[in-house]
N, C-alpha and C positions, 0 to 999 in steps of 0.2 A: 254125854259128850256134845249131842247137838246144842246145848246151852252154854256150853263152854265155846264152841264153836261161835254160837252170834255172839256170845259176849267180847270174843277175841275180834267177831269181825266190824264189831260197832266199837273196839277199842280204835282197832285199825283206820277205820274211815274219820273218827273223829280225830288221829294223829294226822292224819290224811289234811284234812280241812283245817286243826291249825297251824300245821307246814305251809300249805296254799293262806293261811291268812298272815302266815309270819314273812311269807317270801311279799306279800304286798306290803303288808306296812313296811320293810323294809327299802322295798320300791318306791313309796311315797317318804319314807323318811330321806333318802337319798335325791326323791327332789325338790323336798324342801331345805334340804342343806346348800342345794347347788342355787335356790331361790337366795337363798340367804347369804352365799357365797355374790353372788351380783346386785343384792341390796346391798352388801357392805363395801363393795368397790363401786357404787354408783355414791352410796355417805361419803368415801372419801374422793372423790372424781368432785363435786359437788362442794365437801371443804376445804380443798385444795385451789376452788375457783372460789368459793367465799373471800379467803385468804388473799389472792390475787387481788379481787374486787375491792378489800380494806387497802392495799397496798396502793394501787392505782389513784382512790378515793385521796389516801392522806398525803400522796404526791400533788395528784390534781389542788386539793386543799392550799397545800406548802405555795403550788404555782401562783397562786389567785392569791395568794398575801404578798409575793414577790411583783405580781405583774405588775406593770410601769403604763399607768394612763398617760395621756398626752401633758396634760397638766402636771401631772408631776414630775414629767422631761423638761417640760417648759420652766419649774421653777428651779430647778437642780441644773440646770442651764445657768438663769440667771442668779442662785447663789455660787455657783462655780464664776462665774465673770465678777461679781462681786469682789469674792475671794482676790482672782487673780487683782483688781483693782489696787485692793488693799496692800497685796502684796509687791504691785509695782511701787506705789508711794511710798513704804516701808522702804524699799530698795532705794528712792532717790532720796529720800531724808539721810540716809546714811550715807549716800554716796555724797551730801552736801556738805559732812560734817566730815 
């Protein structure tokens, strides 16, 4: 029996020590899930502002082909008075006839 005995108590100690090794890895698997849980809300926190920053960019983009130098006030001025020119003489030719 004394042999049955250490066998039972070195069965015991090594259930022992992979219980205590199972309750860590468990412990460490649980904080690399919660790691991985705030890497993956930090990826999308991140493409969610990528996203913005394309959005902004092809607005900004859109701006800068719309925007109106002085020069080009200045000539759309005087094709606009042109125009109107035209259009008055159009109106007294007809009104002559």
């Amino acid at each position: 029996m004394n042999a049955n005995e250490k066998t039972l108590n070195t069965f015991t100690t090594r259930v022992r020590q992979m219980i205590l090794q199972y309750q860590e890895v468990k412990k460490e698997n649980t904080q690399l899930q919660s790691i991985i849980e705030q890497r993956d809300k930090e990826i999308q926190e991140l493409q969610a502002k990528l996203s913005q920053a394309q959005i902004d960019y092809n607005f900004l983009k859109t701006a800068r082909m719309i925007e109106i130098t002085d020069s080009d006030m200045e000539n759309a001025q005087k094709r606009i008075a042109k125009l109107i020119r035209d259009v008055n003489r159009c109106i007294t030719i007809l009104s002559e006839e």
